[in-house]
VEXDREN-2710 file (C-alpha; in Angstrom, 1 decimal):
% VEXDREN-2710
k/r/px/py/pz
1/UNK/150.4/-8.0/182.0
2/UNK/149.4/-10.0/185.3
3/UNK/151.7/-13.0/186.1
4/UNK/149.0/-15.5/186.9
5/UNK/151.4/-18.1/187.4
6/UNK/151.5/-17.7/191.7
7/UNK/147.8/-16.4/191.8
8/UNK/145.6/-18.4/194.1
9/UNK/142.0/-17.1/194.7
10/UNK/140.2/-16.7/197.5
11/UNK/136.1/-17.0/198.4
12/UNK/136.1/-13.4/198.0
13/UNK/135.4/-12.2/194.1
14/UNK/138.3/-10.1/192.5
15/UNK/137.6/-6.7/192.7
16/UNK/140.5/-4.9/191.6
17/UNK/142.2/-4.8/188.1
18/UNK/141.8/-8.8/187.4
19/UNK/140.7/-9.2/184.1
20/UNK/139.3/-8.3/180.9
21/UNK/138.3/-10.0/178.4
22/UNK/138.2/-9.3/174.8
23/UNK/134.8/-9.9/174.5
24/UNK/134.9/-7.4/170.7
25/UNK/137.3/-9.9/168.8
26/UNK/138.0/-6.8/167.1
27/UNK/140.2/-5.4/169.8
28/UNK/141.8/-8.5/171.1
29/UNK/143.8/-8.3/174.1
30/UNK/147.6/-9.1/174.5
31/UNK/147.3/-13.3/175.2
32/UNK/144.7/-13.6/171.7
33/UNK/146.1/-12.5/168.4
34/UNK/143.9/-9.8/166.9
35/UNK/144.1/-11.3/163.3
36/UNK/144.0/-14.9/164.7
37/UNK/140.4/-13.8/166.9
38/UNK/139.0/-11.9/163.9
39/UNK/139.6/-14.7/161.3
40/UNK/138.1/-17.2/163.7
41/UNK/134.7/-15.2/164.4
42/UNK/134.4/-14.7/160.6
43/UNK/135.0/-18.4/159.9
44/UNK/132.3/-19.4/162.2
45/UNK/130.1/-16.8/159.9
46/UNK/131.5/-18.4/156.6
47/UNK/130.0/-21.9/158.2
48/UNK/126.9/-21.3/159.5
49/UNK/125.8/-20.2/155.7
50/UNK/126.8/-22.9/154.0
51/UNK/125.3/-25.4/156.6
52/UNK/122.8/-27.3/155.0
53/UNK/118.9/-27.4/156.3
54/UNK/117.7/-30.3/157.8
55/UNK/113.8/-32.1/157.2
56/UNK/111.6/-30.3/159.6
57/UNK/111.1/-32.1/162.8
58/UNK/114.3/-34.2/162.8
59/UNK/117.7/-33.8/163.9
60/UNK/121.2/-35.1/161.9
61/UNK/123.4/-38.0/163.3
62/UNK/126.3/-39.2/161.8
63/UNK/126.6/-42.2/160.3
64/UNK/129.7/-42.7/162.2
65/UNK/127.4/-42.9/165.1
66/UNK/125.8/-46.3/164.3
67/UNK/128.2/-48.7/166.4
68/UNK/127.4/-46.5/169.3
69/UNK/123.4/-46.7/169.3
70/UNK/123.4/-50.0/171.1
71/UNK/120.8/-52.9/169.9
72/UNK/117.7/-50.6/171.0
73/UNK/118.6/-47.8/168.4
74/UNK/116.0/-44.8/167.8
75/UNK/114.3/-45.3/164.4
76/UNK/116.9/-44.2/161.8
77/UNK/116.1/-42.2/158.6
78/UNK/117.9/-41.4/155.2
79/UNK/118.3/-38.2/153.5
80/UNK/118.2/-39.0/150.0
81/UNK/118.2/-36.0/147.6
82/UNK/115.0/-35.1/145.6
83/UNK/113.1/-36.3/148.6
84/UNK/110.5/-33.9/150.9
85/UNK/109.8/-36.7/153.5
86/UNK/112.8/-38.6/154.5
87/UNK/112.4/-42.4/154.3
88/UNK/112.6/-44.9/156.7
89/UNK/116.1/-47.2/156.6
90/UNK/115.7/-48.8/160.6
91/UNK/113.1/-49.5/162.8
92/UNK/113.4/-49.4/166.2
93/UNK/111.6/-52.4/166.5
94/UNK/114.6/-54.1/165.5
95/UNK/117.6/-54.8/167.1
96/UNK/120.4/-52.9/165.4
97/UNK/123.1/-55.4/164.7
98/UNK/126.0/-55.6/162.8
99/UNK/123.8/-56.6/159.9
100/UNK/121.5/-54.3/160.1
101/UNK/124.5/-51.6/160.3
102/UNK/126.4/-53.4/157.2
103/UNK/122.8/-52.9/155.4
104/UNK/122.5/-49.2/156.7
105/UNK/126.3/-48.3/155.5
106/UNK/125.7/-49.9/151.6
107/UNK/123.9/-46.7/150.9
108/UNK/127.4/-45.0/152.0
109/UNK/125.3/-41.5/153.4
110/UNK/127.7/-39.4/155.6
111/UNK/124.6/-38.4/157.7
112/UNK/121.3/-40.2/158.7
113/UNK/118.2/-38.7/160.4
114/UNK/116.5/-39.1/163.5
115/UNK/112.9/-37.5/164.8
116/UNK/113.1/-34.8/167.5
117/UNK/110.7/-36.7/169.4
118/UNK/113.3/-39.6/170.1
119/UNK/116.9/-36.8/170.8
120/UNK/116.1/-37.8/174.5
121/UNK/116.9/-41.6/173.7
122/UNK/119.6/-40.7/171.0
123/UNK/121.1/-38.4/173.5
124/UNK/121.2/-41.4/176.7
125/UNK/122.8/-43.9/174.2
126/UNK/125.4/-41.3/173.0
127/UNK/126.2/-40.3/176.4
128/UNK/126.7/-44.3/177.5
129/UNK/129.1/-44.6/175.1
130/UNK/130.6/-41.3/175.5
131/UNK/134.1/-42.5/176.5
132/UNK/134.2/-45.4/173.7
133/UNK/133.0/-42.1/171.3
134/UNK/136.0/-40.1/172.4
135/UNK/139.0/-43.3/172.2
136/UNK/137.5/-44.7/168.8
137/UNK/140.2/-44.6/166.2
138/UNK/139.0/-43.2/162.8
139/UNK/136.0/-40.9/163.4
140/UNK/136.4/-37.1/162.2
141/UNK/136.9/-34.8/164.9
142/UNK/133.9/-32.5/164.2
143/UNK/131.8/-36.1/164.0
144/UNK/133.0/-37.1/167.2
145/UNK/132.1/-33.5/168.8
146/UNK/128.8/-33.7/167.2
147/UNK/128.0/-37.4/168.6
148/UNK/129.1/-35.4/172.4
149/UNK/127.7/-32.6/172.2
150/UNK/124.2/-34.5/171.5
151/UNK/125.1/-37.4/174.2
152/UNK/125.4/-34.1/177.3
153/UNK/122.1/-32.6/175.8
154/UNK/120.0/-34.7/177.9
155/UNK/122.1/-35.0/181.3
156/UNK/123.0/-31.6/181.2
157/UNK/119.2/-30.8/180.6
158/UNK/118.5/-32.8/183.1
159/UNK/121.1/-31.1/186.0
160/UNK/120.1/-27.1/184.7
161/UNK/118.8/-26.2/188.6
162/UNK/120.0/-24.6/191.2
163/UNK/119.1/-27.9/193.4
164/UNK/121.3/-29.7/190.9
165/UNK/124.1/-27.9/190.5
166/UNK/126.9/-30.4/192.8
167/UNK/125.6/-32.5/189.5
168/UNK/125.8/-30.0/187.1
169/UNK/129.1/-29.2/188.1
170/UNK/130.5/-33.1/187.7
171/UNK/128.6/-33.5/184.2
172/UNK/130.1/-30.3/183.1
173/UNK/133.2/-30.9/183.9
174/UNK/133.5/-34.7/182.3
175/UNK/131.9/-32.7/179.2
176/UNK/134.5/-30.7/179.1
177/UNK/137.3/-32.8/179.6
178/UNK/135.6/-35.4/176.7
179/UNK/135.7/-32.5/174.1
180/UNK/139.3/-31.7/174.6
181/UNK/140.2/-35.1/174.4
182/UNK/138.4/-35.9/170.9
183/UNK/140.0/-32.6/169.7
184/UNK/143.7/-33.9/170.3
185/UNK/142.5/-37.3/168.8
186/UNK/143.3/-35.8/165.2
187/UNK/143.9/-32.4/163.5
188/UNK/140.6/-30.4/163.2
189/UNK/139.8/-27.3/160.9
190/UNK/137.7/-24.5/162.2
191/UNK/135.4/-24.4/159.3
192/UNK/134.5/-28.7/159.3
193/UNK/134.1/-28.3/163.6
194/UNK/131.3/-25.4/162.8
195/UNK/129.7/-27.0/159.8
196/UNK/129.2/-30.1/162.1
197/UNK/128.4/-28.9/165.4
198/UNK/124.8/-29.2/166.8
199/UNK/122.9/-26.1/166.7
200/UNK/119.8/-26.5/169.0
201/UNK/117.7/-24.1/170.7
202/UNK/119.2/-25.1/174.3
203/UNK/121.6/-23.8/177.2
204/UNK/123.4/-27.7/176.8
205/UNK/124.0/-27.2/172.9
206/UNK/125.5/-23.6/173.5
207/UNK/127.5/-24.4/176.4
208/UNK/129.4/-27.8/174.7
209/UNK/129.4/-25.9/171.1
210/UNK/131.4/-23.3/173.0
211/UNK/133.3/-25.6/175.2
212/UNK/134.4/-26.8/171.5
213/UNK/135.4/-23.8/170.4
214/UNK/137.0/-22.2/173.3
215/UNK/139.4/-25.6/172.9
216/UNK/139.9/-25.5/169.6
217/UNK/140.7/-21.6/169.4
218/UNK/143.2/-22.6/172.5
219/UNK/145.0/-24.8/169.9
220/UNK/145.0/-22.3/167.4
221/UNK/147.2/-20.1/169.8
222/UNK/149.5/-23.1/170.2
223/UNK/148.8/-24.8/173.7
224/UNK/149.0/-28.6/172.9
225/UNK/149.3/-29.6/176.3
226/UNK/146.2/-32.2/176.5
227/UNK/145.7/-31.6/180.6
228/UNK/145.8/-28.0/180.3
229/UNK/143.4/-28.1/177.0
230/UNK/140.7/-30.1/179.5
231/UNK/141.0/-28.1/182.3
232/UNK/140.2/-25.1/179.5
233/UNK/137.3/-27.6/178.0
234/UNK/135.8/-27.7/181.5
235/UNK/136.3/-24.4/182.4
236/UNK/134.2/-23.4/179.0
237/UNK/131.4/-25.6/180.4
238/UNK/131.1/-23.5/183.9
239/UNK/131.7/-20.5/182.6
240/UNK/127.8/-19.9/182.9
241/UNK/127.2/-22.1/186.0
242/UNK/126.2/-18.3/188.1
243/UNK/123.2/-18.2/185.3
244/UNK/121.4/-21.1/187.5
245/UNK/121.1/-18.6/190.4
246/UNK/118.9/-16.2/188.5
247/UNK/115.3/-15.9/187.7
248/UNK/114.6/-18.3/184.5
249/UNK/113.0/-15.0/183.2
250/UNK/116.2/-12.7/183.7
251/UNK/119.2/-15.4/182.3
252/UNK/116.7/-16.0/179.1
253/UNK/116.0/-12.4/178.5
254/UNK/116.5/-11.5/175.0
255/UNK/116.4/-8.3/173.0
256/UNK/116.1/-5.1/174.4
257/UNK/116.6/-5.4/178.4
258/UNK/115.7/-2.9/180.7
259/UNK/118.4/-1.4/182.9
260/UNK/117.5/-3.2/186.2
261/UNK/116.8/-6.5/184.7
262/UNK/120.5/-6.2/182.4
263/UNK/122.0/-5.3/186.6
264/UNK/121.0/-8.4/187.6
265/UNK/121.8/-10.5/184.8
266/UNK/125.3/-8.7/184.7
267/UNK/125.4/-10.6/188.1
268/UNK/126.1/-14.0/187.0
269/UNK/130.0/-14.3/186.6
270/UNK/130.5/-12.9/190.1
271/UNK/127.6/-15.8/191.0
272/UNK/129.7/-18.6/189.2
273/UNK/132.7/-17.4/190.8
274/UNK/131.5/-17.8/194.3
275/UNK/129.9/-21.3/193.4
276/UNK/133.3/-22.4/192.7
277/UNK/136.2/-20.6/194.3
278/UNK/136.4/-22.9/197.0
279/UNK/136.2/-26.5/195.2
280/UNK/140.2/-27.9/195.3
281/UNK/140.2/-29.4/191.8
282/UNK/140.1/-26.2/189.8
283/UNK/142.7/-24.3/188.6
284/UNK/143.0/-20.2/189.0
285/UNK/142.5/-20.3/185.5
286/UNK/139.4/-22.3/185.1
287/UNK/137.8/-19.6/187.5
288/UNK/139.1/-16.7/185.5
289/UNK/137.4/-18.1/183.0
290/UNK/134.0/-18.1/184.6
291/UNK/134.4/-14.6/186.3
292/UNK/136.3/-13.1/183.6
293/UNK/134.6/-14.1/180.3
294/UNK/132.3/-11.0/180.1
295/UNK/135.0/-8.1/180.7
296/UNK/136.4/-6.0/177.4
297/UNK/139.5/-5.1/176.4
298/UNK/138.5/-1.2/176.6
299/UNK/137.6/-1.5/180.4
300/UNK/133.4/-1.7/179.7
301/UNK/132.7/-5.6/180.6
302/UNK/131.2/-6.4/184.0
303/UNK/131.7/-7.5/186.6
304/UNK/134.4/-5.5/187.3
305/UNK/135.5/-3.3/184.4
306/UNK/139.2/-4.3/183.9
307/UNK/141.6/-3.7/180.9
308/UNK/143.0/-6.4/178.7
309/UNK/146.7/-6.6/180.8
310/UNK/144.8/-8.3/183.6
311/UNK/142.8/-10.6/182.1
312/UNK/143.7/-14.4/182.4
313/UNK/144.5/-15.5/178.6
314/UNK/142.0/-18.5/179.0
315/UNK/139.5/-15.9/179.7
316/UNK/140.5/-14.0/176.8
317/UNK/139.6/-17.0/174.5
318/UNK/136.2/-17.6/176.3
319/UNK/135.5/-14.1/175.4
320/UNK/136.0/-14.3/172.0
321/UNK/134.1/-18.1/171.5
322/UNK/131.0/-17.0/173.8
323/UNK/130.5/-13.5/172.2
END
């Protein structure tokens, strides 16, 4: 296997032997554990199912989340059971105060409800406190994922074009170095991290829901070290940063693809790469990761079509949380 230890990478993309991942779980490569990778994948299956469904036309919160929601909160709904419309336990109208919160808590619900309508106010306020989220003793760690991964939604909404990505780059990067932080706050189990995590229709809710996972399968493996588990968080969150370069119709294509559109999708790790090779505070791995994550173990991936002995093992990982 490559020693990536002395590698340092150039502006020009790798084109020999550098990498690839194991984008089928099923035949991991040499850094991921092929019993570790498979039981992760079906974990993740094993959650979604058993997550719960959710009112039409509003979005979860937990009720952790109250301190952070300022005085000019979103209006807040409960959940009760038995109930088709959820009812009304906070206006917005009123400042949310300790009070108001005390009042909220009595009816000890682990979840309250908000209106899709307001996510874009509920996503500001969670990304102001973003950094009091992530130190705050005594939150659950999929809870304090969750309350991220809806704080970036909006900012990172906000920065998807190509005349935004210097800022893209920045809000990706503090995303991902926020998520590995609240995962070392406090032990975390696969199964409560994908129960919890925000599943939204959105290139912001895939990106941190893989940055999560890509961190948390990196502690499964055994790498503890918190700088090296955000550099891996932030290089989750670029790992599709080349997408931005390509037609909106070709990088949301779904289904059946024809051959010259799937080309030119297949273009968008090399695109990443070149985005970033040349930017002095990442690490050789954290661009593996973006021009890596799509290669296989048996040599068919793109971009380049390498086996699993030269693939970075933080690639590796990406390949098995992004498939």
């Amino acid at each position: 296997p490559r020693d990536w230890s002395s590698d340092v990478c150039s502006s020009d993309p790798p084109t020999n032997n550098f990498g690839r991942c194991c984008r089928s779980y099923s035949s991991a490569c040499s850094p991921c554990a092929p019993g570790l990778g498979r039981e992760f994948v079906v974990q993740i299956a094993v959650a979604d199912k058993s997550k719960g469904a959710v009112a039409n036309g509003f979005i979860e919160i937990p009720s952790a989340a109250l301190p952070f929601l300022g005085s000019q909160a979103c209006n807040l709904f409960a959940p009760f059971p038995g109930q088709l419309t959820p009812t009304l336990l906070h206006s917005k109208s009123i400042s949310l105060g300790a009070e108001q919160i005390a009042q909220i808590m009595r009816h000890e619900l682990a979840t309250l409800l908000v209106r899709e309508d307001d996510l874009g106010l509920l996503s500001s306020l969670m990304w102001s406190a973003a950094n009091k989220i992530t130190a705050a003793p005594d939150i659950a760690p999929a809870e304090r994922i969750y309350m991220l991964q809806v704080g970036a939604w909006h900012v990172l909404e906000q920065n998807e074009h190509r005349r935004c990505v210097s800022r893209y780059i920045d809000v990706a990067q503090a995303v991902g170095k926020l998520i590995a932080r609240a995962l070392c706050q406090g032990p975390a189990t696969s199964i409560d991290l994908f129960r919890g995590v925000f599943r939204r229709e959105s290139h912001a809710a895939d990106l941190t829901r893989i940055a999560a996972y890509t961190v948390l399968l990196a502690q499964k493996f055994g790498i503890a070290d918190g700088r090296t588990l955000e550099s891996i968080g932030e290089g989750a969150m670029l790992h599709q940063l080349g997408k931005l370069f390509l037609p909106r119709d070709q990088r949301e294509a779904t289904g059946r693809i024809e051959q010259r559109t799937r080309e030119q999708l297949e273009r968008y790790p090399k695109l990443g790469y070149e985005q970033l090779c040349e930017r002095p505070d990442l690490e050789v791995g954290q661009l593996m990761m973006v021009y890596q994550h799509c290669e296989h173990a048996d040599g068919t991936g793109y971009p380049v079509g390498i086996d699993q002995d030269e693939i970075h093992p933080w690639a590796a990982i990406l390949a098995v949380t992004s498939t």
